[in-house]
SEKOL-254428 format. One line per 10 residues: number of its first residue (from 1); their letters; for each residue x, y, z of C-alpha. Coordinates in Angstrom, 2 decimals, decimal comma, always signed. Layout:
BEGIN
NUM> a> X/Y/Z; ...
// end
This chain:
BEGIN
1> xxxxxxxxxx> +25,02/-27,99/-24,15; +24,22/-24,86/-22,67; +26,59/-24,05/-19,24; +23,65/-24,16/-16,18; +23,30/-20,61/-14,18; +25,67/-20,64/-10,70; +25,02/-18,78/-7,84; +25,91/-18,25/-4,49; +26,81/-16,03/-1,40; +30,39/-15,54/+0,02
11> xxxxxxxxxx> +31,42/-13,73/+3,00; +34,58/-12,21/+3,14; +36,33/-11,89/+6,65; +39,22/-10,68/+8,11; +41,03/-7,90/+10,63; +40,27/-4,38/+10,98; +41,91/-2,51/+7,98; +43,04/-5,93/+5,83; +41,46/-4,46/+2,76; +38,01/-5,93/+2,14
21> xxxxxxxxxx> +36,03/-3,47/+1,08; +39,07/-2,12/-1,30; +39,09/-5,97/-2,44; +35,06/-6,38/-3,33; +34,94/-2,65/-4,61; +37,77/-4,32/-7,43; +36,04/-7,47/-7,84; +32,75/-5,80/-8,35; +34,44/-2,79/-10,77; +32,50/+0,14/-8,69
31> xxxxxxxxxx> +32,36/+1,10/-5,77; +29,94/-0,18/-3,41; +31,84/-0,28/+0,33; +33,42/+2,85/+1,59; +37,08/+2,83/+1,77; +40,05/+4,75/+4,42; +43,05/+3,73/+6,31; +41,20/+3,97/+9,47; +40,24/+0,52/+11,71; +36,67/-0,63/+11,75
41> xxxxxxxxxx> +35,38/+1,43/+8,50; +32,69/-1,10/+7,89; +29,88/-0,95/+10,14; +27,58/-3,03/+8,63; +27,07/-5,83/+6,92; +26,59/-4,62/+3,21; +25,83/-7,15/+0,40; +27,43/-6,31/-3,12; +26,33/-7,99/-6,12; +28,14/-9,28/-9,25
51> xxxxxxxxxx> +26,21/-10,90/-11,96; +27,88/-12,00/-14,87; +26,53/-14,17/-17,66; +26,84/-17,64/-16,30; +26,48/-16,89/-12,66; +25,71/-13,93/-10,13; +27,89/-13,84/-6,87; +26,86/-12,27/-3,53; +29,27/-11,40/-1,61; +28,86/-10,35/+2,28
61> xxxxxxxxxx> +31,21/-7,57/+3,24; +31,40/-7,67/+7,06; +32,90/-5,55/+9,57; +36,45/-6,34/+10,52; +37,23/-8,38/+13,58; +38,84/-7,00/+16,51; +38,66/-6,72/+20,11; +35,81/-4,56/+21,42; +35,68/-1,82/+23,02; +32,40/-0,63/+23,79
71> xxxxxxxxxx> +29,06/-1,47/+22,98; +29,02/-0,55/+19,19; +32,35/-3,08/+18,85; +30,65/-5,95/+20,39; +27,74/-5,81/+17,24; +30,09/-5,41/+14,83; +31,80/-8,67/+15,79; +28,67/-10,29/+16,08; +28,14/-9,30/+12,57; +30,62/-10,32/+11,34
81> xxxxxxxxxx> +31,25/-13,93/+12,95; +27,32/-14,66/+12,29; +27,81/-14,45/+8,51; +30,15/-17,89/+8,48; +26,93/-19,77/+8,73; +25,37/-18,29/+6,27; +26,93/-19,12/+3,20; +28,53/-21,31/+0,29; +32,33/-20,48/+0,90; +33,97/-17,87/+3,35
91> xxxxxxxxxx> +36,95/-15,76/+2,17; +39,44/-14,91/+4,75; +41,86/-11,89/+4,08; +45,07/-11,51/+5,49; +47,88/-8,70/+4,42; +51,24/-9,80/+3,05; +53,06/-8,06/+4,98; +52,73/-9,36/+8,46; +52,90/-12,20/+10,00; +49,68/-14,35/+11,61
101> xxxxxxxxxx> +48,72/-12,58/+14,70; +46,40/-13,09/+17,42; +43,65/-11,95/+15,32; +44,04/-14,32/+12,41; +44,69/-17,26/+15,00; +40,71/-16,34/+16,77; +39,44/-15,73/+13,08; +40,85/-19,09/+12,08; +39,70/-21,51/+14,87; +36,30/-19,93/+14,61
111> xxxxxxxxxx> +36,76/-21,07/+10,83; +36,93/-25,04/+12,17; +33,25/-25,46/+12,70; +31,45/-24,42/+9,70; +30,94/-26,42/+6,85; +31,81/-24,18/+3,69; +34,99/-23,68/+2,03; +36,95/-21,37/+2,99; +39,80/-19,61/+0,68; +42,57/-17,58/+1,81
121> xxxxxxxxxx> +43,27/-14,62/+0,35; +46,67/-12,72/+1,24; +46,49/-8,96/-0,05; +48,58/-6,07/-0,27; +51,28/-8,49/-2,29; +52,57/-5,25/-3,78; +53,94/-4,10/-0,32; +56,29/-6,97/-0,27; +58,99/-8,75/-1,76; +58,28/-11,79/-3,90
131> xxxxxxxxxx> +60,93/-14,16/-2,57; +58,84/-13,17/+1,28; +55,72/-14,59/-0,41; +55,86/-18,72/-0,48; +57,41/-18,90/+3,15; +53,77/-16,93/+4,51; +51,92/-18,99/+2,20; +53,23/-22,31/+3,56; +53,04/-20,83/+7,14; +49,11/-19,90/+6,81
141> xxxxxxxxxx> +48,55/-23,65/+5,19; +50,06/-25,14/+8,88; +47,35/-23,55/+10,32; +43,98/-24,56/+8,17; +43,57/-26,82/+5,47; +42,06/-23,86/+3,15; +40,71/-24,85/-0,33; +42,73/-22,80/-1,72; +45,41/-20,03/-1,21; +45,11/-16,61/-3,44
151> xxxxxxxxxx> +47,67/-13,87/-3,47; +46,51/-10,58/-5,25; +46,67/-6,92/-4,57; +43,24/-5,09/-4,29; +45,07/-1,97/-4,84; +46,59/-2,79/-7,99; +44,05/-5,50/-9,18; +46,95/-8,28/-9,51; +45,61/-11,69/-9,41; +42,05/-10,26/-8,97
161> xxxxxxxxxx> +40,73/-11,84/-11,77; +42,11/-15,65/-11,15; +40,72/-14,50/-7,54; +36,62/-14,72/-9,28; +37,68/-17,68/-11,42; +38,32/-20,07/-8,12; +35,17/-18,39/-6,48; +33,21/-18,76/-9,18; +34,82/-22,22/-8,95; +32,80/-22,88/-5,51
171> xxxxxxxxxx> +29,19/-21,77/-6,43; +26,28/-23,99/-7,09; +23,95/-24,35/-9,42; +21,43/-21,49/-9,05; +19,16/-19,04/-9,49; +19,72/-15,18/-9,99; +18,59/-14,05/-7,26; +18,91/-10,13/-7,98; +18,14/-8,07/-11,19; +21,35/-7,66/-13,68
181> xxxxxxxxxx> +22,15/-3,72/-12,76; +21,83/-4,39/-9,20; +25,30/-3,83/-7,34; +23,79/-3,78/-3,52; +20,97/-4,30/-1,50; +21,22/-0,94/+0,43; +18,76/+1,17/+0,01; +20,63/+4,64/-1,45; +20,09/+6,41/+1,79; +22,29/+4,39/+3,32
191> xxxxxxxxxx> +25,24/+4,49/+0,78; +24,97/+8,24/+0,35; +25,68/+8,27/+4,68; +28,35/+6,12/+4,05; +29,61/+8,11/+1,52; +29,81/+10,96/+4,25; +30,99/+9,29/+6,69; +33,97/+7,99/+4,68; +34,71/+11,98/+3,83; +35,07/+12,29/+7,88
201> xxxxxxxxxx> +37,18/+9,40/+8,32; +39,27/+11,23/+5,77; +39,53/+14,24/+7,11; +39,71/+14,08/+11,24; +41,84/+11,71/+13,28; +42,10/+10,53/+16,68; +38,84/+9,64/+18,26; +36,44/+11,53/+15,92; +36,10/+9,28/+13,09; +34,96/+6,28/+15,18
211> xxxxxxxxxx> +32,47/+8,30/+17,39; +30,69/+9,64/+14,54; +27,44/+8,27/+12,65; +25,82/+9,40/+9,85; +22,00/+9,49/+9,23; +20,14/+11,01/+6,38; +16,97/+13,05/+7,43; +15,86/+13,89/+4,06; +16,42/+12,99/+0,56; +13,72/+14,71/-2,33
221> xxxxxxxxxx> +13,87/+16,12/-5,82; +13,59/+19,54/-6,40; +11,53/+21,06/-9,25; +14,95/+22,54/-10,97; +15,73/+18,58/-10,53; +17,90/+18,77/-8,16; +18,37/+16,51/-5,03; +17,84/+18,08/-2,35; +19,61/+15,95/+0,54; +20,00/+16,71/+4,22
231> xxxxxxxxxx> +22,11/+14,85/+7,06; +22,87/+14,63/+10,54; +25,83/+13,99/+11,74; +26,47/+12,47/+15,42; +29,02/+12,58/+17,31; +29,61/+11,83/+21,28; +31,33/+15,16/+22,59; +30,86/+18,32/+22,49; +34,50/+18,79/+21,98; +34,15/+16,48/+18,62
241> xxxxxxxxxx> +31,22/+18,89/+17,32; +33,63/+21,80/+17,19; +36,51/+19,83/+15,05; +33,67/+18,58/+12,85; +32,51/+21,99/+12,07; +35,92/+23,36/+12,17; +36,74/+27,55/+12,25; +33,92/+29,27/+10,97; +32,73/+26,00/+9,25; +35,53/+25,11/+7,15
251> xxxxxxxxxx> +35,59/+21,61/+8,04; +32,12/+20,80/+7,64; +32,43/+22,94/+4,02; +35,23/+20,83/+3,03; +33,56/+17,42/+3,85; +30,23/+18,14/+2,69; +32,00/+19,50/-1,08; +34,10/+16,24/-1,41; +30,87/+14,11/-0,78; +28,35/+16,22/-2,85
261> xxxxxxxxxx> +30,94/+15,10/-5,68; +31,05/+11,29/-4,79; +27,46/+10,78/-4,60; +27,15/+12,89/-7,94; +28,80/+11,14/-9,76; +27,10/+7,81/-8,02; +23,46/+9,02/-8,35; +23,99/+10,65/-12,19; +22,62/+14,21/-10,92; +23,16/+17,40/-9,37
271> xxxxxxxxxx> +23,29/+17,69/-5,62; +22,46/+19,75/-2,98; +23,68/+18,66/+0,24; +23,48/+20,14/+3,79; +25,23/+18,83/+6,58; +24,72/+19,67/+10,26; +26,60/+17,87/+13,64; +24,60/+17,24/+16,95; +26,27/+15,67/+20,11; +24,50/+12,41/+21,46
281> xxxxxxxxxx> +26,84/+11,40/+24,63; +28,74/+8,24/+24,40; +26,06/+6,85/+21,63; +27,75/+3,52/+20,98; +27,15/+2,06/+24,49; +23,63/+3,11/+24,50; +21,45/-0,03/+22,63; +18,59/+2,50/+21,95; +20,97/+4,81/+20,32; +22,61/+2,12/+18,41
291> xxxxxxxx> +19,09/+0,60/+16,99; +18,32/+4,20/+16,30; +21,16/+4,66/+14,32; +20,50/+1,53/+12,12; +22,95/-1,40/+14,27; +20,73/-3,33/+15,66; +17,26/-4,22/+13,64; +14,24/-2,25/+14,78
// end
């Protein structure tokens, strides 16, 4: 008897910097979501897309939860706690090595009223000792009756794949909903500004990385078939501006050369990108800036 097609959508959810985007970059086998050791790297909500020969998953990679501050932080919670209603089972991602916090705790009782299943998933396993592993396991399973309880390492892949065996585990009979070489619904604008703006995180510290947006103003083929791609970058001081462009440009240089190769290699051909910084005061507590700059819908 032939198997019937599954499919469904799954959000995955957790704290700032847990490792979800690392996690669904490894489950998908590309990279889709933008990756850096900073807090609150994902902005958006971006849908990535696995589709395999008995079933295609969508998963919902959502902005991490944390405790706004400003304008801009208050959307990307919303975000992120609005996708719990909208699909078949919710993945929630803790780290192995720490303890439940105050953020898990408001993640999990906002877990109690919907009505999918929802799997824990405790990452970063290779940062700890094995023996430290059952005790947290048992300690997050006092706290939520969760379907099921996953260990794996998104860095290392460990346990990755028994990961997509109990997810594909939870998916319904379906249809396929997108086309077999789609990986994400974002339109390739949008992933090539991502792609810069995970370059900045990179590079600049402090408050930089999390004042800065990324939009692209134009993206055409040349006739010596060449994209021909030009951004803006925003940022909210003056003062930013200057360590963006850096010392007779350097900085700027340096990011736009490490994500000319990145998109490259994403897009299959050559690349020329410019890159240029304007100043647009204190942008994420202005809602006309923010649905501007693609966080709000138009």
């Amino acid at each position: 008897m032939t198997e019937k097609f599954k499919s469904g959508f799954i959000a995955v959810v957790g704290r700032t910097n847990v490792g979800k985007s690392t996690l669904l970059n490894q489950l998908l086998g590309r990279k889709v979501s933008i990756i850096s050791e900073k807090v609150q790297t994902t902005r958006n909500k971006i849908t990535c897309i696995l589709t395999k020969e008995n079933c295609q998953i969508v998963f919902l990679d959502t902005p991490g939860i944390h405790k706004p501050k400003h304008m801009l932080g208050e959307r990307l919670v919303q975000v992120a706690l609005g996708s719990l209603n909208e699909v078949d089972a919710v993945l929630l991602l803790v780290e192995a090595n720490h303890s439940p916090g105050p953020g898990d705790n408001y993640l999990i009782k906002r877990l109690t009223n919907i009505s999918a299943k929802v799997a824990l998933v405790i990452n970063k396993i290779d940062l700890i000792k094995r023996e430290e592993l059952l005790p947290l396991m048992e300690e997050y399973g006092r706290l939520y009756p969760f379907a099921d309880i996953i260990p794996v390492s998104a860095q290392t892949g460990e346990n990755v794949s028994r990961l997509l065996e109990i997810i594909t585990s939870y998916l319904p009979e379906g249809p396929q909903y997108y086309p077999d070489d789609m990986h994400t619904d974002r339109t390739e604008d949008f992933i090539v500004a991502e792609m810069i703006r995970e370059k900045v995180l990179s590079q600049t510290d402090q408050e930089v990385p999390h004042a800065v947006a990324v939009v692209i103003e134009e993206m055409t083929e040349q006739d010596n078939q060449v994209l021909m791609i030009r951004a803006m970058i925003y940022t909210e001081k003056e003062t930013q501006k200057g360590i963006l462009i850096g010392k007779g440009g350097q900085m700027l240089k340096k990011i736009g050369t490490m994500a000319r190769t990145d998109i490259e290699k994403l897009l299959g051909t050559k690349v020329f990108l410019e890159l240029r910084v304007k100043t647009r005061q204190d942008w994420r507590n202005k809602k006309g800036q923010l649905r501007n700059l693609g966080y709000y819908e138009r």
